[in-house]
C-alpha positions as CSV (number, residue, x, y, z in Angstrom):
1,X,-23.5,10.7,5.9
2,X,-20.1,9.5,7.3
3,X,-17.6,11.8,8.1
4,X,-14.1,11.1,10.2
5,X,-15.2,8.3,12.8
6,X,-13.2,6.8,15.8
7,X,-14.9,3.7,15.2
8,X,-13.9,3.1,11.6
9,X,-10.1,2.3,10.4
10,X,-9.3,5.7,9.2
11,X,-5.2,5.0,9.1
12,X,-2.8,5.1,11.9
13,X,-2.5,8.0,14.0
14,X,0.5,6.2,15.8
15,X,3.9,7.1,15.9
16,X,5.1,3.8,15.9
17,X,8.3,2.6,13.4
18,X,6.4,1.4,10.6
19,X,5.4,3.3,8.2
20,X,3.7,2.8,4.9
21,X,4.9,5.4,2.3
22,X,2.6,4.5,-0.9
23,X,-0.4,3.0,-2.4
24,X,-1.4,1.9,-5.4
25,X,-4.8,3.6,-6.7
26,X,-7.2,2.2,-9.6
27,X,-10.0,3.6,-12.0
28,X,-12.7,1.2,-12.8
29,X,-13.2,3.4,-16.1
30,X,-9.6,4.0,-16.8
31,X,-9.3,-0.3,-16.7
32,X,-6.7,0.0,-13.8
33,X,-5.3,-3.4,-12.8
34,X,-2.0,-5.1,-11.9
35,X,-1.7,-8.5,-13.5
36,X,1.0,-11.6,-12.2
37,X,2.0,-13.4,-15.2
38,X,3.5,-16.8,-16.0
39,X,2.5,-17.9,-12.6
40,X,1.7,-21.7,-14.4
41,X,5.6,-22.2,-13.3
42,X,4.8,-22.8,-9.4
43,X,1.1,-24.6,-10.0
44,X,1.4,-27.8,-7.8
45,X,-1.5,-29.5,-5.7
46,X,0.6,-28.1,-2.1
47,X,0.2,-25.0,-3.3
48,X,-3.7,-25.0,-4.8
49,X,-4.8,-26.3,-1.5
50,X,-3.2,-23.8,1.2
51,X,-2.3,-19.9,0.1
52,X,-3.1,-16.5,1.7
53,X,-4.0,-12.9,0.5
54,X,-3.9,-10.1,2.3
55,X,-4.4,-6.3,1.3
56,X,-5.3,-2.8,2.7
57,X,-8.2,-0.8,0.6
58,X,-9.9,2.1,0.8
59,X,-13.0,2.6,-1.8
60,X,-13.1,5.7,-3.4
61,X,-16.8,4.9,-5.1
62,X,-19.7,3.1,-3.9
63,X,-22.9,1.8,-5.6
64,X,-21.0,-0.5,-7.8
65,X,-19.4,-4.0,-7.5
66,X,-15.4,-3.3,-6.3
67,X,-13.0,-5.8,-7.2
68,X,-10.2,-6.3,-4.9
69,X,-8.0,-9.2,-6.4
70,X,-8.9,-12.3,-8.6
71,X,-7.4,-15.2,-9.9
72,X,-8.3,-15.9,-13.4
73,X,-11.9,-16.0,-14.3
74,X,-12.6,-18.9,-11.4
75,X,-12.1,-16.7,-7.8
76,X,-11.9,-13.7,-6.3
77,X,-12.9,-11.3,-3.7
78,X,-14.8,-8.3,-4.6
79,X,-17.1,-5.8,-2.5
80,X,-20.3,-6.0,-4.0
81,X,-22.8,-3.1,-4.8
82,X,-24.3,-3.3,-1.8
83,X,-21.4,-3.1,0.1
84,X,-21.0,-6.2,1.5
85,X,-17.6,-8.6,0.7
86,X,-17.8,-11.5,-1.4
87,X,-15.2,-14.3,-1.7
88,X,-15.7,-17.3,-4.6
89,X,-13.2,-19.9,-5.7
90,X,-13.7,-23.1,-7.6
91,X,-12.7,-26.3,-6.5
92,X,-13.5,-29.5,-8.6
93,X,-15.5,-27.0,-11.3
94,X,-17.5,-26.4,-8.1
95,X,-17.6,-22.5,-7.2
96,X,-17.4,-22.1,-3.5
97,X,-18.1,-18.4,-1.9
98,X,-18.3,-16.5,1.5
99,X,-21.1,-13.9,1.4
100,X,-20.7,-11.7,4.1
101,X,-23.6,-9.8,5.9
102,X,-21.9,-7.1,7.4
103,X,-21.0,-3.9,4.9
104,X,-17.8,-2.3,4.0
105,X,-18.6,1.2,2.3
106,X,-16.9,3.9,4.1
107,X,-14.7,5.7,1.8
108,X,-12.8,7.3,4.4
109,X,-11.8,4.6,5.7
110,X,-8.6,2.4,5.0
111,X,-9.7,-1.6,5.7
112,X,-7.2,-4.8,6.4
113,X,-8.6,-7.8,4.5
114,X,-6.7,-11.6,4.7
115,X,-8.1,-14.4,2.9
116,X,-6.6,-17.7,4.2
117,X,-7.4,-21.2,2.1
118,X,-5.8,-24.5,3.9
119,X,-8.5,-27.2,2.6
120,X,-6.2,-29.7,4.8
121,X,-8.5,-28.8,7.8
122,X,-10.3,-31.3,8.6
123,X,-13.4,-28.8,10.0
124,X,-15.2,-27.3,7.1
125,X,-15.3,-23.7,8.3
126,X,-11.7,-23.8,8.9
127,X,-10.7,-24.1,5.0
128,X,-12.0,-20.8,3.9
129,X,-11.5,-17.9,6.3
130,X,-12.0,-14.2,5.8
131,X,-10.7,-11.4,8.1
132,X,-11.0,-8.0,7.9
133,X,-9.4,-5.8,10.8
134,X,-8.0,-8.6,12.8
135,X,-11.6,-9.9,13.1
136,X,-12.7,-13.2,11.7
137,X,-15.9,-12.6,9.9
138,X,-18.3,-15.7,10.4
139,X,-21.5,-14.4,9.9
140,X,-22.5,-14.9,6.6
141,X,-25.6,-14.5,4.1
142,X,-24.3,-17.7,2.5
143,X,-21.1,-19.6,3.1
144,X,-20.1,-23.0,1.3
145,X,-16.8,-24.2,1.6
146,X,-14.4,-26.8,-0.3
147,X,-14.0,-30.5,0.4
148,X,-11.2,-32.1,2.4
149,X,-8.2,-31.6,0.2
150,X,-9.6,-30.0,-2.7
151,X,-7.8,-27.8,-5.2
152,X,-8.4,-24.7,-6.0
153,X,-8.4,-23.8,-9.8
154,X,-6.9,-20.8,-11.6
155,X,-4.6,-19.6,-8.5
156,X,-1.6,-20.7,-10.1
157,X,-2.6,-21.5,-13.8
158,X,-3.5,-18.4,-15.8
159,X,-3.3,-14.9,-14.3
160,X,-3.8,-13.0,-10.5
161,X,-5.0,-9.7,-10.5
162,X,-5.1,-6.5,-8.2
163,X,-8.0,-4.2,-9.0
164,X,-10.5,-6.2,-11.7
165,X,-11.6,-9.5,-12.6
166,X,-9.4,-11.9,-15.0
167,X,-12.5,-13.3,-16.4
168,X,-14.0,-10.1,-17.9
169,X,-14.4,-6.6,-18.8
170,X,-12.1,-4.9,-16.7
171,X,-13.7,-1.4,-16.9
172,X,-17.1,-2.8,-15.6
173,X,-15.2,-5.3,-13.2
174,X,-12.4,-2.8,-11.5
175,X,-11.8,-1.6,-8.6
176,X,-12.2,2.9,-8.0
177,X,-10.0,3.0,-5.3
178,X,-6.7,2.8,-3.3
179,X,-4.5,-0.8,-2.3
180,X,-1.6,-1.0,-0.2
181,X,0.6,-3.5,1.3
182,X,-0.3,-6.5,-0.7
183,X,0.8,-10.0,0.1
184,X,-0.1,-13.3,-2.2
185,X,1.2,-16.5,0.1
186,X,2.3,-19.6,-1.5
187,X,1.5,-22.9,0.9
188,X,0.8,-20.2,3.7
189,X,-1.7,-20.1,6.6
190,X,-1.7,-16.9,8.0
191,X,-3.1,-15.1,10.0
192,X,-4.0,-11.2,10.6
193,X,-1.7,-10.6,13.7
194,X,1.5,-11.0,11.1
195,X,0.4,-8.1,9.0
196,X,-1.2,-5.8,11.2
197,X,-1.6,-4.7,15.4
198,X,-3.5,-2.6,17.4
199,X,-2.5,0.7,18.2
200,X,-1.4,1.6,21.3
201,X,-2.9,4.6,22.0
202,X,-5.8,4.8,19.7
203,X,-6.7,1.4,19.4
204,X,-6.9,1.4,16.1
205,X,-6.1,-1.7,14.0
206,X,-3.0,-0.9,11.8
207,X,0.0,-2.6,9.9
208,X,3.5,-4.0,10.7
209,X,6.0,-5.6,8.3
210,X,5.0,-8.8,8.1
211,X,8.6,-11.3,9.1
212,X,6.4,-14.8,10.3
213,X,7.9,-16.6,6.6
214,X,10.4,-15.6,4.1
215,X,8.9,-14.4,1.0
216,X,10.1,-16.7,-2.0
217,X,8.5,-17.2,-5.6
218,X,5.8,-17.6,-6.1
219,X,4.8,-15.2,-3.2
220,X,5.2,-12.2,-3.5
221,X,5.0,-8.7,-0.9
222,X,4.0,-5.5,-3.0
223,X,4.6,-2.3,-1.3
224,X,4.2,-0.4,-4.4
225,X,7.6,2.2,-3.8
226,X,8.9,2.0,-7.6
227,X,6.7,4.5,-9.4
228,X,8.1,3.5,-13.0
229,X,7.0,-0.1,-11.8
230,X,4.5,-0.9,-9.6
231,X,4.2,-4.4,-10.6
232,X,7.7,-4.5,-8.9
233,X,8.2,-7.0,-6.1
234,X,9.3,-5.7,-2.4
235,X,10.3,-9.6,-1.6
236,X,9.3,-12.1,-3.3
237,X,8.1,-13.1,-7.2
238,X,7.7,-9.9,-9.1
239,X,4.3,-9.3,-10.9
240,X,6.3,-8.2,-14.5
241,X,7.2,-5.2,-15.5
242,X,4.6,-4.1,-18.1
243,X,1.3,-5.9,-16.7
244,X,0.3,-2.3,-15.1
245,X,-2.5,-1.1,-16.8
246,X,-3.1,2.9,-15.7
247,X,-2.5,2.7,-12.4
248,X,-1.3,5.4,-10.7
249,X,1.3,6.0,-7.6
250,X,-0.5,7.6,-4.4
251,X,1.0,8.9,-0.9
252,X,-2.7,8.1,1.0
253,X,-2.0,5.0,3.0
254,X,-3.4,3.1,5.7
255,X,-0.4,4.3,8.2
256,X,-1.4,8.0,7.1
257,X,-4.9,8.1,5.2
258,X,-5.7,11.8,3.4
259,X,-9.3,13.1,3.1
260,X,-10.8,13.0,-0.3
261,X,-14.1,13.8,-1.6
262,X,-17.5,11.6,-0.1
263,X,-19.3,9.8,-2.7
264,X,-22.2,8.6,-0.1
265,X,-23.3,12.4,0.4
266,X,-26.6,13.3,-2.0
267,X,-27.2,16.4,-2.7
268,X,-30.7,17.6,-4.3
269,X,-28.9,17.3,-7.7
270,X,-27.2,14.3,-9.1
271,X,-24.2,14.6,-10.5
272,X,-21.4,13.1,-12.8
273,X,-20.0,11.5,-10.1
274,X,-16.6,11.4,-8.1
275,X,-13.9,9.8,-9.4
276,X,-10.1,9.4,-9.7
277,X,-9.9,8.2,-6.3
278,X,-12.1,10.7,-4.5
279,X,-10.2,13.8,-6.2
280,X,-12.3,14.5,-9.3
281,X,-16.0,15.6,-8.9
282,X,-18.0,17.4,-11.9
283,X,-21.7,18.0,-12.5
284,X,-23.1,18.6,-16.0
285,X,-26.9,18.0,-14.7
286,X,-27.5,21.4,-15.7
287,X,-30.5,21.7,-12.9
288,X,-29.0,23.4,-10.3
289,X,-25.7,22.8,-7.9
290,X,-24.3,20.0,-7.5
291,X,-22.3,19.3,-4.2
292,X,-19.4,17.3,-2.6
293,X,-18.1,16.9,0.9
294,X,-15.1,16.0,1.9
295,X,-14.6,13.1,4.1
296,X,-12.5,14.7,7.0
297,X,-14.3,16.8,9.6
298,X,-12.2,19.2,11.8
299,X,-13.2,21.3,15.0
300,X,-9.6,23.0,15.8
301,X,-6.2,23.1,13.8
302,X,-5.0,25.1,10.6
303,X,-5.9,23.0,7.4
304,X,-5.0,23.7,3.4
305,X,-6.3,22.1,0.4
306,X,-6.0,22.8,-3.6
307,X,-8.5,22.5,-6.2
308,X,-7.8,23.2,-10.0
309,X,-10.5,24.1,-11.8
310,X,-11.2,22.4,-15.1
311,X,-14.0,23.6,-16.8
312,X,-15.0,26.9,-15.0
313,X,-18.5,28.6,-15.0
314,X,-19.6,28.3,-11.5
315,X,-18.1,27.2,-8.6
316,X,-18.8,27.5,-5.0
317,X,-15.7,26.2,-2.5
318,X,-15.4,26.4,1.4
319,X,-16.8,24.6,4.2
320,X,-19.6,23.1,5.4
321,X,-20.7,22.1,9.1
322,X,-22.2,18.6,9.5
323,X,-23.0,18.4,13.2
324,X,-26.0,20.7,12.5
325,X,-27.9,17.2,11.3
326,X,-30.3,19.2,8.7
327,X,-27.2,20.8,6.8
328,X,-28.2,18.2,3.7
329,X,-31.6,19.1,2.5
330,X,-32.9,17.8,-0.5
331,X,-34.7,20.6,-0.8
332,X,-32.0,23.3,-0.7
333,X,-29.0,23.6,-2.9
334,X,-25.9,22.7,-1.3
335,X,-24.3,25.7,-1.4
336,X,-27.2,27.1,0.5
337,X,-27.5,24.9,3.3
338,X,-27.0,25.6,7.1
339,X,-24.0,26.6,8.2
340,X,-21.9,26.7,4.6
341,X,-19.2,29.3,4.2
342,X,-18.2,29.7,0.3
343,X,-15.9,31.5,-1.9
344,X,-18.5,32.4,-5.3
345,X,-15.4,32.0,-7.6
346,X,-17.8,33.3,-10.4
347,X,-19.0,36.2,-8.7
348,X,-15.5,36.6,-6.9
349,X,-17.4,36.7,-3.8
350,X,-18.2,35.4,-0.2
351,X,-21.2,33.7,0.4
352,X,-22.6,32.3,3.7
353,X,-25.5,31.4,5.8
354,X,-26.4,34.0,8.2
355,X,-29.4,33.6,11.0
356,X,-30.8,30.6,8.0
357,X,-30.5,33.6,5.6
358,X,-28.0,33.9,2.9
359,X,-25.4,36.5,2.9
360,X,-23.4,37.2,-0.3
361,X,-20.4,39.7,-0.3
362,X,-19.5,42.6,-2.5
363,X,-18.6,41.6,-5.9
364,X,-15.4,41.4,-7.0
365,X,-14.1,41.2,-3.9
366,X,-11.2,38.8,-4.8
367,X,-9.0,39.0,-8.5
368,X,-11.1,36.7,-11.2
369,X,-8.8,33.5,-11.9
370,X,-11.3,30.9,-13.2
371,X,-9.5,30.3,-16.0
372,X,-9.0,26.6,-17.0
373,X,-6.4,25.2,-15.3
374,X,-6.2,28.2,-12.1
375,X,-5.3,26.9,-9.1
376,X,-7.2,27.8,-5.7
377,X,-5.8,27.2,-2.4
378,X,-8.0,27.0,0.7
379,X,-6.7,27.9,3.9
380,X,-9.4,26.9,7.4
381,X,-8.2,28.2,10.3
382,X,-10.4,27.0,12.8
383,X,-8.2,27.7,16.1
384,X,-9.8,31.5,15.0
385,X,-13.0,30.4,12.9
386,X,-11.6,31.9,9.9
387,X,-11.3,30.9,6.0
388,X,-8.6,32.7,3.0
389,X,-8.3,31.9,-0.4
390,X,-5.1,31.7,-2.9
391,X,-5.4,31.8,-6.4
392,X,-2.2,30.6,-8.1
393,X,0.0,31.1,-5.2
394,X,-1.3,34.7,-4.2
395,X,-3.5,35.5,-1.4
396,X,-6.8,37.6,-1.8
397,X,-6.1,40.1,0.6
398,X,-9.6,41.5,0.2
399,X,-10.7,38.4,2.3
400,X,-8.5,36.7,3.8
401,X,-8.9,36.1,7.2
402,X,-12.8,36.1,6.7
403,X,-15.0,34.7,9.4
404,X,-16.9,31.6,9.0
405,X,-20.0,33.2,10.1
406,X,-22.8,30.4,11.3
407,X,-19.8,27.8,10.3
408,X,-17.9,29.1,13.6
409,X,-17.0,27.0,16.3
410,X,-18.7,23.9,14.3
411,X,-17.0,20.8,13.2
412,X,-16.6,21.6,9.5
413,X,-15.9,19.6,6.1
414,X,-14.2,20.7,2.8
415,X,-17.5,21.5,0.6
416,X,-17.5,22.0,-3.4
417,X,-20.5,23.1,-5.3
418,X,-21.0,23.3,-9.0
419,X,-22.7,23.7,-12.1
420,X,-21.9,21.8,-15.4
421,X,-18.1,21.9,-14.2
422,X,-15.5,20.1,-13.1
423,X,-12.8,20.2,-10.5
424,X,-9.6,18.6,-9.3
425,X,-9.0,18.4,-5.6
426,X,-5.6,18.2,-4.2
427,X,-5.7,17.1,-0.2
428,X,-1.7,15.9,-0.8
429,X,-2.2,12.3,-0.5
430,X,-2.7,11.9,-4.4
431,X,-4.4,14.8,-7.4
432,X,-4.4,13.8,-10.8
433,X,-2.1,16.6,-11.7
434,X,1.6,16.2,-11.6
435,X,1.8,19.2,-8.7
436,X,5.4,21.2,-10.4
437,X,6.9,22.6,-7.2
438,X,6.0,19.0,-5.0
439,X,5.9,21.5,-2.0
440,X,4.7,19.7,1.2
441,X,3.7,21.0,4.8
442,X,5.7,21.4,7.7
443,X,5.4,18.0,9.0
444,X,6.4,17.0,5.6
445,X,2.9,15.7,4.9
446,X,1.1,16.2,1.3
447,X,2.6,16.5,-2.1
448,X,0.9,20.5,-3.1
449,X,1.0,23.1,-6.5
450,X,2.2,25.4,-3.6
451,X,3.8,25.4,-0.2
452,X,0.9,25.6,2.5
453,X,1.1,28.9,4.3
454,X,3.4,28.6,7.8
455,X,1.1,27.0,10.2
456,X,-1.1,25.2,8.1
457,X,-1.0,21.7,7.4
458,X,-2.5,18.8,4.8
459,X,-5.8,17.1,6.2
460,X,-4.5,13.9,7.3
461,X,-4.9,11.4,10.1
462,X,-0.9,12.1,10.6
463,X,-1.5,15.6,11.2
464,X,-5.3,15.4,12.9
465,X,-4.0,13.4,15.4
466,X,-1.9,16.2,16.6
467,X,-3.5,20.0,15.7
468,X,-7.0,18.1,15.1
469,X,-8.9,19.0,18.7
């Protein structure tokens, strides 16, 4: 299971000038893409033989082929289903590709990819090159590269894309996740150090405004700031009005990345999946309880979360510790693993594992609102190892402030378990509800239903880097 890693480019935690404000976040089954048209205009031989493209994504499933950004049916660069990145173009009705053997399938983590073509090099290896994090990938499965001055087809002809494949279906060809900062290069080498540097303090690899070349047609720099068009140019040639296809507007970015829900935990039951960029999880296996984690972990700090309930017969939600190592059992339900504190929304209830033994509440203890479309509001205080729930705005006084029991002084996780229901979750980077009052934390972090009690904050790398422990 990964959680929150040091290691892994989970968004800046700098406080640096520049900032990224919004992404752009796709649904494979919704069809979700962003298409440049009438690019034909600015086809010439300079321009098919030297471009670059450079993105930040962060997968929100796994298990399935992602597709970052192609042109036409004849090249692009996808994440396959094993997790490794793929990059194919044609030259000369001649498909070329890069086959990487490293993996790229944390979907917690935000990752920098440039694609540079210059087929003017006169060393083969040089004409094709594929960075991700400021590192120049070079070890590959299979790598075949273009002749001396060939010209790629498709990149200027027909369409580009963000998000799915040009050539096909684009429900079983998209992209389930999030894309920001996105630069198409016209007759441009360039390289990762104008879009991104390492942080200062936490050596993280993150992004600057990139200033090496002005951005004329046919490039184009996409930050993705005009909600009503996200197609909409920052500099540069603008990808028309109209050519987005269900994609949605999100605050999680790679300066300030969100948690959302962990598709690469398996619980003992399979479910229906994850889905609307980590914020949607259901179960209708109707075998027992199926569980999600979120893909934060916290030791310290005052943390808040929302999750509207859509269909509503059972639902467990809390916490769960994940340094304990045996805390996913395929042989337990998840709500009854070791050291998981939960609210039985049901049974109006608290539930928890006590001494490997578990402990339920009286009934009844908090009001019954799981009615479709009630709103609950977590509240983890772990600075005092203690857990409250809202329902709709309110507090249940009968339990708030509850101890977290064997969850105490643990590093902890958001945790959702259900039966043949489903869920929205709400960390503030992006919910699939239009939240009414937009209320935000302190810090002015998080976009919530309601304002986060004083002292509590959204789960973010923003806000983990300074109440996180």
């Amino acid at each position: 299971m990964e959680v929150l890693q040091r290691t892994a480019n989970r968004g800046s935690i700098s406080t640096g000038a520049y900032e990224v404000d919004n992404s752009s976040l796709y649904e494979a089954d919704d069809s979700s893409y962003i298409r440049f048209t009438n690019i034909s205009t600015y086809a010439s031989s300079a321009r098919k033989k030297k471009f670059s493209m450079s993105m930040w994504f962060k997968l929100s499933e796994v298990g399935t082929q992602q597709m970052l950004w192609s042109t036409a049916a004849n090249g692009y660069l996808v994440v396959q289903a094993s997790g490794v990145i793929k990059w194919q173009q044609t030259y000369s009705g001649v498909q070329k590709t890069l086959n990487t053997n490293r993996v790229f399938r944390d979907t917690g983590a935000w990752y920098h990819v440039l694609i540079v073509v210059d087929t003017a090099q006169s060393t083969e290896a040089d004409r094709t090159k594929l960075y991700v994090n400021n590192e120049q990938i070079t070890d590959f499965s299979s790598a075949t590269y273009p002749s001396q001055n060939d010209e790629a087809q498709n990149v200027y002809e027909q369409h580009n894309y963000i998000g799915t494949w040009g050539g096909g279906s684009h429900t079983s060809t998209g992209l389930c996740g999030y894309v920001s900062e996105f630069y198409f290069l016209s007759e441009i080498a360039a390289s990762p150090t104008d879009f991104g540097e390492y942080d200062e303090d936490s050596g993280i690899w993150i992004p600057k405004l990139y200033t090496a070349e002005t951005i004329s047609s046919p490039s184009s720099y996409l930050n993705f700031s005009n909600a009503s068009n996200l197609a909409e140019a920052t500099s540069g040639q603008d990808w028309a009005s109209g050519n987005v296809n269900n994609v949605k507007q999100a605050t999680d970015t790679c300066t300030n990345n969100f948690c959302t829900l962990n598709p690469l935990v398996n619980f003992k039951y399979t479910t229906n999946g994850i889905t609307d960029g980590g914020t949607v999880f259901g179960d209708d296996t109707g075998g027992g309880v199926g569980g999600a984690f979120g893909t934060m972990a916290v030791t310290a700090g005052k943390w808040y979360w929302e999750v509207k309930l859509t269909d509503t017969i059972s639902h467990y939600i809390g916490v769960s510790a994940v340094d304990d190592g045996d805390n996913v059992l395929a042989s337990s339900d998840p709500h009854q693993i070791n050291s998981t504190f939960n609210f039985n929304i049901n049974a109006a209830r608290i539930e928890y594992i006590n001494s490997g033994s578990v402990t339920a509440g009286s009934l009844d203890a908090f009001t019954d609102f799981h009615s479709a479309g009630d709103i609950i509001g977590i509240a983890l205080n772990m600075d005092d190892n203690q857990i409250s729930i809202y329902g709709n705005g309110t507090l249940q006084s009968g339990v708030a402030n509850t101890s977290l029991f064997d969850a105490a002084n643990k590093m902890v996780v958001p945790f959702h378990g259900t039966i043949n229901d489903e869920c929205q979750y709400n960390f503030g980077g992006y919910s699939v509800w239009t939240p009414s009052s937009a209320a935000t934390d302190a810090n002015g972090y998080g976009t919530f239903e309601y304002a986060p009690p004083s002292g509590y904050y959204a789960l973010c790398t923003k806000n983990l880097a300074e109440y996180g422990g």
